[in-house]
N, C-alpha and C positions, 0 to 999 in steps of 0.2 A: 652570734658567736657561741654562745653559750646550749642554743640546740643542737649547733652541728658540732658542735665538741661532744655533747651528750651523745651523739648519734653514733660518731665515730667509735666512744668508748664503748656503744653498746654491742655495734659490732665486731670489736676486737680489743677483747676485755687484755690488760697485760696484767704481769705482777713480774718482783723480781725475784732472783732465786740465786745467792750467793755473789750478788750486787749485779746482775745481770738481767735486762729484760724482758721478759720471757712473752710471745703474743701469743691467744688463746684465740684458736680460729675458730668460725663456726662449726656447729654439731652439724654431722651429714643427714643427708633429708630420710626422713623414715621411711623404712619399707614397707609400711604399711598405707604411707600417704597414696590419695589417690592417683597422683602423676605416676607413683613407681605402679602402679598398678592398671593402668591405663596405656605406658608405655611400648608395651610390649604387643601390643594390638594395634598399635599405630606403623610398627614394624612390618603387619603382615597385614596392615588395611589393605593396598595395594593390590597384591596377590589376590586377596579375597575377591576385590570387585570386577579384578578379572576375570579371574574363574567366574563368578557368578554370574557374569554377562556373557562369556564365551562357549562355555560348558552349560551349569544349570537351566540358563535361560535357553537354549536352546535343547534342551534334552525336554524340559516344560512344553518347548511350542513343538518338538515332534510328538509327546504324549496326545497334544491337544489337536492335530494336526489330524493324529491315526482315529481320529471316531467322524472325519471328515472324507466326502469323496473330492477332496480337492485334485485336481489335475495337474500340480505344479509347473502352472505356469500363468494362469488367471488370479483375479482377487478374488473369486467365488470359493464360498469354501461351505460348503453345509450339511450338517449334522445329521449323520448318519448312526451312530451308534456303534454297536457292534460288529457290524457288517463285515469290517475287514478284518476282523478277527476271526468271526466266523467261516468267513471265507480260509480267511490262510488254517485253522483248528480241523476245515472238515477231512475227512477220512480220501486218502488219495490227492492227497493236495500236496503239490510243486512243495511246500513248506516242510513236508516229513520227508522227502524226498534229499532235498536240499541240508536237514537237520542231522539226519542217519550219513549221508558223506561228511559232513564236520564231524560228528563223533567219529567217526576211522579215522580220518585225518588227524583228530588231535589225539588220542590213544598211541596210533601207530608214529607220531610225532615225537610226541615227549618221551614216551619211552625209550626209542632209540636213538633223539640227541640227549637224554640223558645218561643213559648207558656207553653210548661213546665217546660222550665227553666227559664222563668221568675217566673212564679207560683209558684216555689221552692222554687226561690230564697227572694219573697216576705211573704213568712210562714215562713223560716229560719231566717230572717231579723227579727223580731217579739220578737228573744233571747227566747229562747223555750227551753226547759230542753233538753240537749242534743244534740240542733242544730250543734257544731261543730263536732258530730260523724255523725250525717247520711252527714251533706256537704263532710266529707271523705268519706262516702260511694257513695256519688252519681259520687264522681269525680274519684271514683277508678278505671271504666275501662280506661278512660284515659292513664292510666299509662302502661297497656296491651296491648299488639303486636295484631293489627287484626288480624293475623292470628290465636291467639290463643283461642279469643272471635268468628271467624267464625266456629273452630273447636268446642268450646263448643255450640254453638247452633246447626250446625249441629247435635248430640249427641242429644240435648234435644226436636226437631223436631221431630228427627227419627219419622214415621207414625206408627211405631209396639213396641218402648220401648221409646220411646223417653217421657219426665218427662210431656209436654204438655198434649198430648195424654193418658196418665197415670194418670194425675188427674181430666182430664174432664172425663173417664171410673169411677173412685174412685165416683167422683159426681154423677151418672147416668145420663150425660151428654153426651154419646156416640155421639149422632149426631152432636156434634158439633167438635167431630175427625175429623182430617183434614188431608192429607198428604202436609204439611207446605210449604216444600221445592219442592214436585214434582208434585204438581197442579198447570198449565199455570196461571192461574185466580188469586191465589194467592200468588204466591211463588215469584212475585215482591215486595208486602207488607210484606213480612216475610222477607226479606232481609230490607226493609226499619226499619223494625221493630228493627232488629239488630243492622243500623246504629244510631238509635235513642238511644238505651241504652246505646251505644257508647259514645256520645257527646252529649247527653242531660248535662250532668255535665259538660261541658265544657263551656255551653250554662247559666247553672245557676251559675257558679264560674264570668262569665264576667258580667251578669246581677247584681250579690249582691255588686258586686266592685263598677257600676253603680253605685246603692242605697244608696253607702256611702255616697256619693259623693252628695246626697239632702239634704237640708237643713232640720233638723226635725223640725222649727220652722212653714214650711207652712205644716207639717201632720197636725202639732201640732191646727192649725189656722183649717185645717181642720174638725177634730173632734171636736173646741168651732160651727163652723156651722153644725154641726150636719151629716157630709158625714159618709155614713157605708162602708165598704172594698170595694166592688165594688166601689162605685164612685168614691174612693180615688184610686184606680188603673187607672181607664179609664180617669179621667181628671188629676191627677196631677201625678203619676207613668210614666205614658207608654210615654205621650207630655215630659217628662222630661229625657227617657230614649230613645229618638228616634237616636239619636246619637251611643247610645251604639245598637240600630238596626240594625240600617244603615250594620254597620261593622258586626255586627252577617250575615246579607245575604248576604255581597259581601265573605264572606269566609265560607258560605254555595254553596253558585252558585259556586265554584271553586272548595271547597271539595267534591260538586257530581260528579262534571264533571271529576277530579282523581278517583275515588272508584273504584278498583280492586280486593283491596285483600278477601275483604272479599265474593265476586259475584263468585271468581276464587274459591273460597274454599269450598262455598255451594255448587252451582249449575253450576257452570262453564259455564253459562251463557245459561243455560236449563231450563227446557225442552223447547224441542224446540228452539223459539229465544225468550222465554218469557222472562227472564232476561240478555239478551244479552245486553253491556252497549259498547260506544263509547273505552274503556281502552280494554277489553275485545275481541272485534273486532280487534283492535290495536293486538293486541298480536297472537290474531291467523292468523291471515296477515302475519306478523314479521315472527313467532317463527316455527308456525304449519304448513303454505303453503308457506314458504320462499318466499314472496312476500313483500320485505322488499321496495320498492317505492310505494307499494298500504299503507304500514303501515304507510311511513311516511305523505303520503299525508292526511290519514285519525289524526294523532297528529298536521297534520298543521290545518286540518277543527277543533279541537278541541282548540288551540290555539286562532282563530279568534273566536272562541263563546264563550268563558270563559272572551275574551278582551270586547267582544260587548256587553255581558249581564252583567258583571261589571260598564262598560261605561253607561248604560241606567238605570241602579239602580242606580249610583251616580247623576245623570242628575236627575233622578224621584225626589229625597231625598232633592236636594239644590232645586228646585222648591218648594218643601212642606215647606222645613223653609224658604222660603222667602215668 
């Protein structure tokens, strides 16, 4: 009796205060003890050995994979070296080919779902009869499997029924009929074209979030000096929404440098190697000429330029705001 009454008091010491009980709970655990300190890592164990297993480990076995001529599809795998690097680096090789159409593609990408959706998003801001239906509209392919957006444009290119072609004839517009998808010259821009109807709304849903987020008192300070739309975008809009840029291009330079589905479904990276892209290459390496250590090598070259050109737009960006 006399230990567990000891015990008790030691855990909840009392005293009284104005003839009334008072209990004295214990002291909370230190923030410096190791559990609080441990804790917070056990919260995102989980995730880590995800990713670690899903991602890492596999971005590992394709580095380790690419200095192999493995065939993917045997257990043979044997050490080659350089080889496929050399291969994809020499002068005239499918890889510069493939590399020079992802830089146009993502140049003439971002730039103009950036530029439209700001524009969009700057007229819809405005509170305009109906603005909350076309921002559903603008943002609805989003919601759509590329695949099913390359299939309908394919469909609406067609050079002989295709709805283009069909309404520049209806105008007697004839010469400006095109075959969209199977002219070298331009069936890059008609693929760019697609990816922009795409994610233009995706581009003007993160822009208008932006927008919220300024204060209407400097529009407002704006329009007692007299600025008309133009000025009030170029000085006080765009310097205030550079932030929200920044991030629209690091996750444009990474979404060109993925794009497959919809290149695979037009034009399968024809005519010719006019729209042949870096994923596309990747695949017919892989898939078509079981060259599965040239493919990986070519997702490892793709890995280092999505990290590099990321890296050199965050570096450009913290320069400017400083």
């Amino acid at each position: 009796m006399g230990s567990s009454s000891s015990a008790v008091s030691a855990s909840n010491e009392s005293h009284h205060v104005n003839g009334r009980k008072v209990m004295k709970s214990r002291k909370p655990e230190s923030m410096h003890s190791w559990r609080s300190k441990v804790r917070p890592y056990l919260f995102i164990a989980p995730l880590v050995i995800l990713s670690g297993f899903f991602i890492y480990y596999c971005i590992g076995f394709t580095i380790a994979t690419s200095f192999t001529d493995w065939d993917g599809i045997s257990d043979e795998m044997d050490f080659i070296g350089l080889k496929n690097y050399a291969k994809l680096l020499a002068p005239g090789s499918v890889f510069w080919t493939a590399l020079g159409n992802n830089i146009i593609f993502m140049v003439v990408t971002v730039l103009v779902q950036a530029g439209l959706g700001l524009l969009i998003a700057v007229i819809l801001k405005e509170r305009l009869r109906g603005s909350n239906f076309f921002k559903a509209i603008f943002f609805m392919p989003i919601a759509m499997a590329p695949v099913i957006i390359a299939a309908i444009f394919r469909i609406i290119m067609d050079p002989n029924v295709g709805a283009i072609n069909e309404a520049l004839r209806f105008l007697h517009l004839d010469f400006l009929a095109q075959s969209w998808l199977g002219d070298p010259d331009i069936a890059l821009f008609s693929i760019c074209a697609i990816n922009i109807f795409e994610w233009m709304g995706f581009s003007m849903i993160i822009y208008y979030a932006g927008l919220m987020s300024i204060p209407e008192d400097i529009y407002e300070a704006a329009k007692i000096d007299g600025c008309g739309f133009w000025n009030t975008l170029f000085r006080i809009t765009i310097p205030n929404l550079s932030g929200t840029t920044n991030t629209l291009i690091v996750l444009g330079i990474v979404g060109s440098l993925k794009t497959f589905d919809i290149v695979i479904q037009t034009t399968g990276g024809g005519p010719g190697r006019s729209t042949e892209f870096l994923n596309t290459y990747l695949y017919k390496a892989g898939v078509q000429q079981f060259n599965g250590g040239l493919s990986a090598a070519i997702g490892v070259m793709v890995l280092i330029i999505a990290v590099a050109l990321s890296l050199i737009q965050m570096a450009v960006s913290n320069r400017m705001s400083k």
